[in-house]
C-alpha positions as CSV (number, residue, x, y, z in Angstrom):
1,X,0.0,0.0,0.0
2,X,1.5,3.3,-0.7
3,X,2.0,5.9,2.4
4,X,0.4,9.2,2.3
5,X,4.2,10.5,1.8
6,X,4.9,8.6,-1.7
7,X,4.5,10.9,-3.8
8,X,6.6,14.1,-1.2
9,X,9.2,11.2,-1.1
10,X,9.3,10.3,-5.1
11,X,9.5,14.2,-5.7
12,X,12.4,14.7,-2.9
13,X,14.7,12.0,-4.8
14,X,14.4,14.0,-8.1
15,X,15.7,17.2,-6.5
16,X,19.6,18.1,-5.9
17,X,21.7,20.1,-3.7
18,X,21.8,23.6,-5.0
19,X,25.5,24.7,-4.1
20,X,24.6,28.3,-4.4
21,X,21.5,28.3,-2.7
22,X,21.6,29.2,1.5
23,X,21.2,26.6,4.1
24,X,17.8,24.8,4.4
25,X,17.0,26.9,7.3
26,X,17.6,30.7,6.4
27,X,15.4,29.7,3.2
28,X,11.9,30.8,4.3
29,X,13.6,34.7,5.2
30,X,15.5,36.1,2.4
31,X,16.7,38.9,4.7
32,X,18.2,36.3,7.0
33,X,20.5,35.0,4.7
34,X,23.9,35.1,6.3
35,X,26.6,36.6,4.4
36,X,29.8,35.9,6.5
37,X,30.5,33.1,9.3
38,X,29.7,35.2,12.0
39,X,26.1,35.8,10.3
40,X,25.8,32.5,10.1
41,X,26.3,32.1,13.4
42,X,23.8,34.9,14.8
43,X,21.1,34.2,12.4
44,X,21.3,30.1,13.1
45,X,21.3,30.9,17.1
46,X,18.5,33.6,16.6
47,X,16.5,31.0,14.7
48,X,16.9,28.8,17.4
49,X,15.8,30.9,20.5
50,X,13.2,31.6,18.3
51,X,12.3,27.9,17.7
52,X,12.6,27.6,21.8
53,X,10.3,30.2,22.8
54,X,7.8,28.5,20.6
55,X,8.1,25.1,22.0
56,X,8.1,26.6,25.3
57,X,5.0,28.5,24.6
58,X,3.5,25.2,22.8
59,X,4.1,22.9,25.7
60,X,3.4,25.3,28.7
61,X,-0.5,26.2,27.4
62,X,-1.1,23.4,25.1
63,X,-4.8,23.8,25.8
64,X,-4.8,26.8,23.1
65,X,-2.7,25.2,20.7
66,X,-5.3,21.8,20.1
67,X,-6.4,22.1,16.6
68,X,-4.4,19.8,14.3
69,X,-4.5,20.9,10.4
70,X,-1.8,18.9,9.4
71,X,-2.7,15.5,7.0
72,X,-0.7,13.5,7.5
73,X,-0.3,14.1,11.2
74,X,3.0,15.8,12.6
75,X,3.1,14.6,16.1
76,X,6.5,16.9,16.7
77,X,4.2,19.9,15.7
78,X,1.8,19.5,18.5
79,X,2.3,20.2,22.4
80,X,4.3,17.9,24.5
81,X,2.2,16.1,27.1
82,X,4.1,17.3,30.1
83,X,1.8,16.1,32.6
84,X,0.7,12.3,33.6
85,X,-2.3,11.6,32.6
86,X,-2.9,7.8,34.5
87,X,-3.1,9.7,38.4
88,X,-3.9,6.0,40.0
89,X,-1.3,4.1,41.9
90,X,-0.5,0.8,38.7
91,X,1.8,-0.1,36.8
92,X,0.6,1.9,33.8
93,X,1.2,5.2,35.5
94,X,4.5,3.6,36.1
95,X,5.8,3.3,32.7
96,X,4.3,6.6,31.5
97,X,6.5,8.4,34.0
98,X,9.3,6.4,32.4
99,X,8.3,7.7,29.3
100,X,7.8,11.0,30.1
101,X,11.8,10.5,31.6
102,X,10.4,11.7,35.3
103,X,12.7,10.2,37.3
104,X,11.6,11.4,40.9
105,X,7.8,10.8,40.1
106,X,8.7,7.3,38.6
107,X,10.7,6.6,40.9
108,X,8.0,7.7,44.2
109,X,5.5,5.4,42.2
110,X,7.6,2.7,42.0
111,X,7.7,2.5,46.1
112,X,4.0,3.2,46.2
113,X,3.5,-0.2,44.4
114,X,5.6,-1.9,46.6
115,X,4.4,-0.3,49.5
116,X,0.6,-1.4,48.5
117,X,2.1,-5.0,47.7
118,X,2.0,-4.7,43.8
119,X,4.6,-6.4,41.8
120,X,6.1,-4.9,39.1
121,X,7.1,-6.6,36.4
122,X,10.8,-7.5,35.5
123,X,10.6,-5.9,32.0
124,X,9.3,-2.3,33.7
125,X,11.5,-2.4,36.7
126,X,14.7,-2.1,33.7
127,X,13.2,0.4,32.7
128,X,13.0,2.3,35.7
129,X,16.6,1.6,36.0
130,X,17.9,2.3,32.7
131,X,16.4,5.5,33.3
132,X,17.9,6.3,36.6
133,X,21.1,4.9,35.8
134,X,20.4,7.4,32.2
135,X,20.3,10.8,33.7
136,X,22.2,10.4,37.2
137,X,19.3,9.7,39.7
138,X,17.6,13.3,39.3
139,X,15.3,15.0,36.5
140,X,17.0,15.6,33.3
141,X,17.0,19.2,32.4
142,X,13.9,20.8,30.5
143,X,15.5,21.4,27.0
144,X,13.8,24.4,25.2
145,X,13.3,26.5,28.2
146,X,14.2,30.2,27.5
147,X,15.8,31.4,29.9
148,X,13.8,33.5,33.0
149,X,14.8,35.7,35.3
150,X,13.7,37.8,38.0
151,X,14.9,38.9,41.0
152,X,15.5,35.0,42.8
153,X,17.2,34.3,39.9
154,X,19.1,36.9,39.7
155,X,20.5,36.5,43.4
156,X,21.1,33.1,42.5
157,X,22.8,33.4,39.0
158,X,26.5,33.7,40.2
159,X,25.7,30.1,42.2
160,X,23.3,28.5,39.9
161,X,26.2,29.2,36.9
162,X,28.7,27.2,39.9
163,X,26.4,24.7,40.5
164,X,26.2,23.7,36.8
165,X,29.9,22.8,36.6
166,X,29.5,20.1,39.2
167,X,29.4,16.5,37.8
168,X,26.7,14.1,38.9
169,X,28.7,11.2,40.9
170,X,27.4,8.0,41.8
171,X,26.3,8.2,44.8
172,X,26.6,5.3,47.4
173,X,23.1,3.2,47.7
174,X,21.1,5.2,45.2
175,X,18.0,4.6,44.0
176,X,19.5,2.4,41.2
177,X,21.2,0.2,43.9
178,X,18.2,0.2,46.1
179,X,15.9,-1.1,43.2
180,X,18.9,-3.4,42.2
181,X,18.8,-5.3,45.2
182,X,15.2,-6.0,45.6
183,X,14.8,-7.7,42.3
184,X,14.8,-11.2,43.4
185,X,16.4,-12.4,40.0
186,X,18.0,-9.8,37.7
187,X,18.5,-10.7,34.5
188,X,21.2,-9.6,31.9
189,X,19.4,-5.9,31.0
190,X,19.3,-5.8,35.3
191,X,23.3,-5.7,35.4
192,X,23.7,-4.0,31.9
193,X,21.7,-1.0,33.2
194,X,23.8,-0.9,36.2
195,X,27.2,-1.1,35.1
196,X,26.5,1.4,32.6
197,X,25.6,3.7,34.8
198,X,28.2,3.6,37.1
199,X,30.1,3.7,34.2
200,X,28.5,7.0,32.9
201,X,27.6,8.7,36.1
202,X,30.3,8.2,38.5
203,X,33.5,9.2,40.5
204,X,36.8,8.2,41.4
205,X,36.2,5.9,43.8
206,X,33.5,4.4,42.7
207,X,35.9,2.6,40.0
208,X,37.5,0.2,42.7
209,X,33.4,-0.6,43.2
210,X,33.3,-1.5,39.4
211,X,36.7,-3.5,39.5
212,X,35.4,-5.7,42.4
213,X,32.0,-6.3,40.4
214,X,33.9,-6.5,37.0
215,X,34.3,-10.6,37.5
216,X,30.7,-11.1,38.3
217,X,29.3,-8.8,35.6
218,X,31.5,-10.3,32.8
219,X,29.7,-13.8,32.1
220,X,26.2,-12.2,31.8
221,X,27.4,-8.9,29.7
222,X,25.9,-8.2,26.4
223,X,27.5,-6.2,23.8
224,X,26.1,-2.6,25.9
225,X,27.6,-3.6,29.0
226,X,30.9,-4.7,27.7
227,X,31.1,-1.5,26.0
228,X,30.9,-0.1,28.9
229,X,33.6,-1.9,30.9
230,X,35.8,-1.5,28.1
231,X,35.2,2.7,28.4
232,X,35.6,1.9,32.4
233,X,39.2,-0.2,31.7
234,X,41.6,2.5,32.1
235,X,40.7,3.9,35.1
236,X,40.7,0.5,37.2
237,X,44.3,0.0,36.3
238,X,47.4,2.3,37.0
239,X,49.8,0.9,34.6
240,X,49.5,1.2,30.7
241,X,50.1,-2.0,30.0
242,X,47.5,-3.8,33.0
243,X,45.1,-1.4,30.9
244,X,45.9,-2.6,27.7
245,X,46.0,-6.2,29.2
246,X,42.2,-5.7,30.7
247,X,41.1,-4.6,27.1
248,X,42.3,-7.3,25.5
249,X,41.0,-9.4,28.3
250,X,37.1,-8.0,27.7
251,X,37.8,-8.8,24.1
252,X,38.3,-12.3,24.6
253,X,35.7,-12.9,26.9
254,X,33.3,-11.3,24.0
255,X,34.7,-13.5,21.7
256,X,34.3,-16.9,23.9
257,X,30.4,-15.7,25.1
258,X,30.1,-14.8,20.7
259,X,29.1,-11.4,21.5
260,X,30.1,-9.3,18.3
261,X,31.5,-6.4,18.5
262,X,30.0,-2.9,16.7
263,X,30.6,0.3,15.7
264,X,30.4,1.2,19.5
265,X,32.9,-1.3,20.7
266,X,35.4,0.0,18.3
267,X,34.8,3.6,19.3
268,X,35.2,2.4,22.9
269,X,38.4,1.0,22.5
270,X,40.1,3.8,20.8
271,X,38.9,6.0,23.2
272,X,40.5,3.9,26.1
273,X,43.4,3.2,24.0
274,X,43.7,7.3,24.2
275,X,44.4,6.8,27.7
276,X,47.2,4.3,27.5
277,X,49.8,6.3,27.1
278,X,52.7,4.7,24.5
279,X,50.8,1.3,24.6
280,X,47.8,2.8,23.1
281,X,49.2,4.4,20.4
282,X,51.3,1.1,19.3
283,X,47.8,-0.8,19.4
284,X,45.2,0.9,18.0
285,X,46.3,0.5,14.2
286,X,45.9,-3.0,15.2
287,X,43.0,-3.0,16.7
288,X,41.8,-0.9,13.9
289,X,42.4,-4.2,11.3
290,X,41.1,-6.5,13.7
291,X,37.7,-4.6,13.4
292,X,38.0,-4.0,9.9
293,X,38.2,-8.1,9.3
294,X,35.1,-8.1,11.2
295,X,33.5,-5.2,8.2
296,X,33.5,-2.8,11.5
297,X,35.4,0.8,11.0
298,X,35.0,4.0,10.9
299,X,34.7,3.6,7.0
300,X,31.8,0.9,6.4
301,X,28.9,1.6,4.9
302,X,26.2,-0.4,7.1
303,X,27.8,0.7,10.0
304,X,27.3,4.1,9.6
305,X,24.1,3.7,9.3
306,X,23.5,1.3,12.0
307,X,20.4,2.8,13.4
308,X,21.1,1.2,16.7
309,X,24.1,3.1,17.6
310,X,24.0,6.8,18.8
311,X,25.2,9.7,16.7
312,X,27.7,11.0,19.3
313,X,29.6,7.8,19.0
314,X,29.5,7.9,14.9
315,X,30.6,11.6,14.9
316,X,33.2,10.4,17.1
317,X,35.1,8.1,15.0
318,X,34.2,10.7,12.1
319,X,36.6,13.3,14.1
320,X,39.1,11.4,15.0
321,X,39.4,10.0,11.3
322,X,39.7,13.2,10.0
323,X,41.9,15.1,12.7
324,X,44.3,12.2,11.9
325,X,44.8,12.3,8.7
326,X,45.0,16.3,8.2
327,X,47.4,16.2,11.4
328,X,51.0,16.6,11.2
329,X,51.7,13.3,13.0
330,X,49.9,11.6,10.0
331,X,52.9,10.0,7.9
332,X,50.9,7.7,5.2
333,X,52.8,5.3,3.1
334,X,51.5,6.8,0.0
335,X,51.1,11.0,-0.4
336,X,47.7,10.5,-1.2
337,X,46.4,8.2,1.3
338,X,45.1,11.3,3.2
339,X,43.6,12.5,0.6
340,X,41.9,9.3,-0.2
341,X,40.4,8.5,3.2
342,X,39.1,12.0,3.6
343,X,37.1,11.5,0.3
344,X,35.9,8.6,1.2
345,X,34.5,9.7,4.3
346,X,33.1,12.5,2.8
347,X,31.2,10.6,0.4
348,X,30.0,8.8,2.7
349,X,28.0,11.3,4.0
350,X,25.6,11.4,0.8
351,X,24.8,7.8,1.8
352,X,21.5,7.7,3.3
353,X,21.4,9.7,6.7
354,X,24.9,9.1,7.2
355,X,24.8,13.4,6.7
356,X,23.9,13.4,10.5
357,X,27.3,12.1,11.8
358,X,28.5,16.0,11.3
359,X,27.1,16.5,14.5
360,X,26.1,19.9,15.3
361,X,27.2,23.3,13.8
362,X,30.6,23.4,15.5
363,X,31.3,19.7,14.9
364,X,30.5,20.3,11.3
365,X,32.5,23.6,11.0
366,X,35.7,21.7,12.4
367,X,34.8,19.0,9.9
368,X,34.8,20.5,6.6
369,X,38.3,23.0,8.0
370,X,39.7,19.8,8.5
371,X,38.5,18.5,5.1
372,X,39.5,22.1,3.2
373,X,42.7,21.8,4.9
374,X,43.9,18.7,2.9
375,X,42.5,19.4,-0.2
376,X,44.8,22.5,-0.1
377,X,47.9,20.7,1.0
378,X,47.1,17.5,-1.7
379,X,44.9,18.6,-4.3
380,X,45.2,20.7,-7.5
381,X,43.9,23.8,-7.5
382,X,41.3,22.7,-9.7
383,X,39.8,19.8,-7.3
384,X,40.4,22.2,-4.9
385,X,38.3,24.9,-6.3
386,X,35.7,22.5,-7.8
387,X,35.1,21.4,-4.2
388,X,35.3,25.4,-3.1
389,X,32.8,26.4,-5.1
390,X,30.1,23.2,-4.3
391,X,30.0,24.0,-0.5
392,X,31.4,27.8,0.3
393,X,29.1,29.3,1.1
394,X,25.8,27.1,0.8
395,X,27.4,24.6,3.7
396,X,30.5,25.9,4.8
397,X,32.3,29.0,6.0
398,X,35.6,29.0,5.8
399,X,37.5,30.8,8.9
400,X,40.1,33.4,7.8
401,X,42.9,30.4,8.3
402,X,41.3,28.4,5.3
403,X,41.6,31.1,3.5
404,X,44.8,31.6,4.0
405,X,45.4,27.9,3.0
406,X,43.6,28.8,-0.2
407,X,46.1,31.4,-1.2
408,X,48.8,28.9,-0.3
409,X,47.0,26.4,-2.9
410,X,47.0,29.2,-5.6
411,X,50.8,30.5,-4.9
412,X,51.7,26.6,-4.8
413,X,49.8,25.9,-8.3
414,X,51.0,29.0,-10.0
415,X,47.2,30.1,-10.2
416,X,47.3,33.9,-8.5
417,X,45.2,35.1,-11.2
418,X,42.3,33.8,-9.3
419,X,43.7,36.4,-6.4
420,X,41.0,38.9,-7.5
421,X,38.0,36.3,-7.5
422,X,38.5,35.1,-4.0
423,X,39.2,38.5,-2.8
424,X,35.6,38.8,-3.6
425,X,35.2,35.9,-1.2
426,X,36.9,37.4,1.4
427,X,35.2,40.1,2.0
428,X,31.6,38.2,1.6
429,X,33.0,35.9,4.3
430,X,33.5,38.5,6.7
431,X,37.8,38.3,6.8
432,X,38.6,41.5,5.2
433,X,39.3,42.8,8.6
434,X,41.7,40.6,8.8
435,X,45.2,42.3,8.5
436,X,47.2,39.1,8.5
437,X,45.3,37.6,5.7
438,X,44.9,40.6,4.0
439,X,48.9,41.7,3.7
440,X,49.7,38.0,2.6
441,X,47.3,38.7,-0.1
442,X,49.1,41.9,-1.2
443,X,52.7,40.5,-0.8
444,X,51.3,37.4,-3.6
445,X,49.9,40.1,-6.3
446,X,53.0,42.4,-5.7
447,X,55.6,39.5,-5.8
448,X,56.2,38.9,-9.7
449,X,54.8,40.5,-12.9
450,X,52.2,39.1,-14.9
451,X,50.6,39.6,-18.3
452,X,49.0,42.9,-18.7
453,X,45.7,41.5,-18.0
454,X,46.2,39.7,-14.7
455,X,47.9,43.2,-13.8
456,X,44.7,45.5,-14.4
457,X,42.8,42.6,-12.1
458,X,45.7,42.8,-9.5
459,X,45.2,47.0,-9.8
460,X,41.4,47.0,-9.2
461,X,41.6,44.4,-6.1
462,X,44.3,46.8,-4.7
463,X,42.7,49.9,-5.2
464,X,39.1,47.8,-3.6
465,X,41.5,47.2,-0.8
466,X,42.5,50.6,-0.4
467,X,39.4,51.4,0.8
468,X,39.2,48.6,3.8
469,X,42.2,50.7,5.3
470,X,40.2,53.4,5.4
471,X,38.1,54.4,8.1
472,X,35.0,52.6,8.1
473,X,31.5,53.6,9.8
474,X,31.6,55.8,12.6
475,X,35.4,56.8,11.8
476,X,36.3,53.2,13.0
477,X,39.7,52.1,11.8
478,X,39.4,48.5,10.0
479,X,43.0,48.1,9.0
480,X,46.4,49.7,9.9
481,X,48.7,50.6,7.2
482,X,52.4,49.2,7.9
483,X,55.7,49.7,5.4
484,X,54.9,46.4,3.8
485,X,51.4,46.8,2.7
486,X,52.2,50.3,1.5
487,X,55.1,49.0,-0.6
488,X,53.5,46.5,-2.3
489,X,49.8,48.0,-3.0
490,X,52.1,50.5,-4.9
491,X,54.0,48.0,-6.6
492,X,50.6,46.1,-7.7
493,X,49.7,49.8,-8.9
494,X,52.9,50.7,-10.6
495,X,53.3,46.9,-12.7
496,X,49.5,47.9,-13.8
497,X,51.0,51.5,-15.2
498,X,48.4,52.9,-12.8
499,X,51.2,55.9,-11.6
500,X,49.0,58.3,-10.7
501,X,47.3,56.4,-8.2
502,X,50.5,54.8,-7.0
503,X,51.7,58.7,-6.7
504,X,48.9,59.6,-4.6
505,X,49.3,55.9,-2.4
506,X,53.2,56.9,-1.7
507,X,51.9,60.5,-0.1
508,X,50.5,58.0,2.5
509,X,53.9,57.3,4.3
510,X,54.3,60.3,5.6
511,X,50.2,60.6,6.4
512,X,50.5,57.4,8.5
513,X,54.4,57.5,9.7
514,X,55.7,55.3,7.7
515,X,58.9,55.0,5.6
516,X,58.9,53.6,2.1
517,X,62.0,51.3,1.4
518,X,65.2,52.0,-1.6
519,X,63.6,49.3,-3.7
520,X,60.4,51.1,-3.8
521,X,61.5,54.5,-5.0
522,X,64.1,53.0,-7.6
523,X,61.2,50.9,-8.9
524,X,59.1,54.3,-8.8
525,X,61.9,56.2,-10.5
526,X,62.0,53.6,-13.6
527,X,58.1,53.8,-13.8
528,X,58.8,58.0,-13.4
529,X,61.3,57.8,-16.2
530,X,58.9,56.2,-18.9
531,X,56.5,58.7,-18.2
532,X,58.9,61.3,-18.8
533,X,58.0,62.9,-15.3
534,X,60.6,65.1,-14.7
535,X,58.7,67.0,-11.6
536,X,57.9,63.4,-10.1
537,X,61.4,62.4,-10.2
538,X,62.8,65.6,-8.4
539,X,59.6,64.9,-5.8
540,X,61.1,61.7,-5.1
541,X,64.5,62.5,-4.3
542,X,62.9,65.1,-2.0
543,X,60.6,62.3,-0.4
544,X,63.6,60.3,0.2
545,X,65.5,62.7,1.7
546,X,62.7,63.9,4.0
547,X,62.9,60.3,5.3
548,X,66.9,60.5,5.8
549,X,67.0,57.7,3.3
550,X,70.6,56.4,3.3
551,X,70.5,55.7,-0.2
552,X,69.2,59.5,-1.4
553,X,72.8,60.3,-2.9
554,X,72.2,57.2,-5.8
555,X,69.5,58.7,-6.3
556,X,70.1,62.4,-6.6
557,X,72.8,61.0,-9.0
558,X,70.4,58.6,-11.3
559,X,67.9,61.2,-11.6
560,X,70.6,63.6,-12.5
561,X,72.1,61.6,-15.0
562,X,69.0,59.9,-16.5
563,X,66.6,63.2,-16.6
564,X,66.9,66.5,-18.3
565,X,66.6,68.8,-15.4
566,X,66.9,72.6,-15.3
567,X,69.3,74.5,-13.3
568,X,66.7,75.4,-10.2
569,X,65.5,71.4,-9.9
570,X,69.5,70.5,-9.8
């Protein structure tokens, strides 16, 4: 039977990525189109309180917001049901409280039950505990709650800001413990729930707890809870290689009780391995080939989109992958191996949903530097641009560093041509304030002479950028003019045969207490002496001696040699 969706979905798969289109969500408000990364970043955050106050509004008075239009129905449209709705003491009201993740209330009910003599089931009871082991024994936070203050709060706000750095601990006899004990006969899900929260939620000492329970826990651990001792590992051993040796130890006992590993299990043991010291880094290549005889790595298809497993651990693995292979420790056999692995990770993105292992906008920002970065050390410029031009700026916006890398890729492919066209970019992207980037830029155009052409591009970019170092709105001062920057806008100027404006630019060393450099008024004096600028010449001999240049006498005796001067300019 088709779904109501067919025909949305059969549409969907005919449409493309539009690379110069604006993210999905600034679409609906033209005007909110962000321009430069640090739009991007307002707008997306504005859009989000936004989206918050809604919900908050939504699920606080969702008596006035009943009336469903939607077909088909959009249950994440419509209020929240933030209140139980069973009030009687059962076992019904129990498992909506679990599903409503209210850990005191389920909790309270849970001892009411017992109180009144009602057994609850096994099945329930892990479920109570998954979700007290979950969130630490207390209510999770509200999520979409704007924030609200008045005058309590705002007496409070210096401790309630402490209070927030303080990690939940596990706390001796909890409530998880207490419940623990009264099941007459826990099963597997009984001790999975509790190791794992002692292994999420927990302290210190509470590790020596987990080492003494580690023997009994092992023969009835599924694949969950051995992921879980395997994260714990490190920390019940002192030495690198007794937490190497414990690894390896869960392993094997996975491997005699056949529970297979996944994508999880891998994650968990590179993380571990991260606290190993020297062992770890000798093992986990190893480890690494062991998982990828068993199809499991941070490059296989299905396991990415293993439904079961949770983002975070995907987006993991997708980090590290791509942190190591654009680091500096990374020394492939082959040149392009880095190259090759980042690719392939990137296309496997487009697979499926595998797009949600970018994580969140910072995650996904770090992602694609670390991606631009090696495509600028290891590509072409022509991959490298192709690749530019399909996700700056529809997905990505590139921090003043990648750009920099970019320039790098052009002076490194003999392409600085394209200077004026990503100059362009610059300055949509928000980096034109950005003196570093922007004298790097000037010292590539003024370096070597070009064909005629490239020349007049080179003159217009310079004279654009002329006006950043001006004073912007309000008389604020963008840029600061320095010797270099001076010397080579008016080289860029003069290799263009713009004089004029490269005679008005050189007036600016004095404005801005600078001093121009030998090279740059002998290069002005050849450009002078095709021009036949006799005045100009005798001006520059002046400038240079107003600076107590110690090369004014060379000059004084070119321009007297090479120039026709009268008796009052000699």
């Amino acid at each position: 039977i088709r779904s109501k969706e067919a025909v949305l979905q059969a549409l969907a798969s005919t449409v493309k990525r539009d690379p110069t289109a604006s993210d999905y969500r600034f679409q609906d408000d033209p005007y909110l189109t962000p321009k430069t990364s640090s739009e991007f970043k307002l707008f997306s955050l504005s859009q989000e309180s936004g989206r918050n106050a809604a919900k908050y509004f939504i699920n606080t008075y969702p008596k006035y917001f009943q009336k469903d239009y939607a077909q088909p129905h959009i249950p994440c449209l419509m209020p929240d049901t933030l209140e139980a709705q069973i009030e009687e003491v059962s076992e019904a009201a129990l498992i909506e409280r679990i599903g409503m993740r209210k850990v005191k209330a389920a909790v309270d009910l849970y001892d009411q039950l017992l109180q009144a003599g009602t057994s609850v089931s096994l099945d329930v009871t892990n479920q109570l505990l998954d979700l007290i082991c979950f969130y630490g024994d207390h209510d999770p936070a509200q999520e979409n709650v704007p924030e609200q203050r008045n005058e309590e709060t705002a007496k409070k706000g210096r401790a309630a800001k402490a209070s927030d750095l303080l990690k939940a601990t596990w706390k001796e006899k909890n409530n998880a413990e207490r419940i623990f004990a009264l099941l007459s006969e826990p099963n597997k899900h009984s001790y999975s729930a509790l190791i794992r929260g002692m292994v999420k939620v927990t302290d210190e000492g509470n590790f020596s707890y987990i080492s003494f329970l580690m023997p009994c826990f092992v023969p009835l651990a599924d694949m969950h809870m051995f992921n879980a001792l395997i994260t714990a590992a490190p920390e019940v051993k002192e030495k690198y290689n007794e937490k190497w040796e414990l690894i390896v130890d869960l392993l094997k006992q996975m491997a005699e009780q056949k529970v297979r590993p996944n994508l999880l299990t891998l994650n968990a043991v590179l993380k571990a391995l991260r606290r190993c010291g020297t062992v770890g880094k000798s093992q986990a290549f190893p480890v690494i080939s062991e998982m990828k005889a068993l199809s499991i790595g941070p490059l296989s298809d299905h396991y990415l989109q293993e439904r079961s497993a949770p983002i975070q651990g995907q987006t993991d693995i997708l980090q590290e992958v791509m942190n190591e292979v654009s680091g500096k420790s990374f020394t492939p056999q082959d040149p392009d191996d880095g190259i090759c692995i980042s690719l392939q990770v990137h296309e496997l993105l487009g697979v499926g949903e595998n797009w949600r292992l970018l994580g969140n906008d910072f995650q996904q920002n770090i992602y694609y530097a670390r991606f631009f970065s090696l495509l600028c050390m290891m590509e072409n410029i022509d991959v490298m641009l192709k690749w530019y031009r399909d996700l700056v700026p529809s997905v990505y916006y590139p921090s003043s560093n990648v750009m920099r890398d970019l320039l790098q890729a052009l002076d490194t492919d003999n392409r600085l041509d394209l200077i004026p066209q990503i100059w362009k970019d610059i300055k949509q992207l928000g980096h034109a304030n950005r003196q570093n980037l922007v004298e790097e830029l000037l010292t590539l155009m003024a370096r070597e002479k070009h064909n005629q052409e490239v020349q007049e591009s080179f003159a217009e970019c310079a004279l654009d950028i002329k006006k950043i170092y001006d004073t912007g709105d309000r008389g604020k001062v963008l840029l600061n003019w320095t010797a270099g920057s001076l010397s080579d806008l008016i080289s860029v100027l003069l290799a263009a045969h713009r004089r004029q404006d490269a005679w008005d630019m050189l007036k600016l060393f004095k404005t801005h207490n600078r001093v121009p450099s030998e090279e740059l008024l002998n290069k002005f004096l050849m450009c002078v002496k095709e021009g036949g600028e006799v005045n100009q010449a005798v001006e520059l001999v002046q400038i240079s001696a107003g600076f107590c240049l110690p090369g004014t006498p060379k000059l004084i005796q070119r321009v007297q040699q090479e120039f026709e001067l009268t008796e009052q300019q000699r």
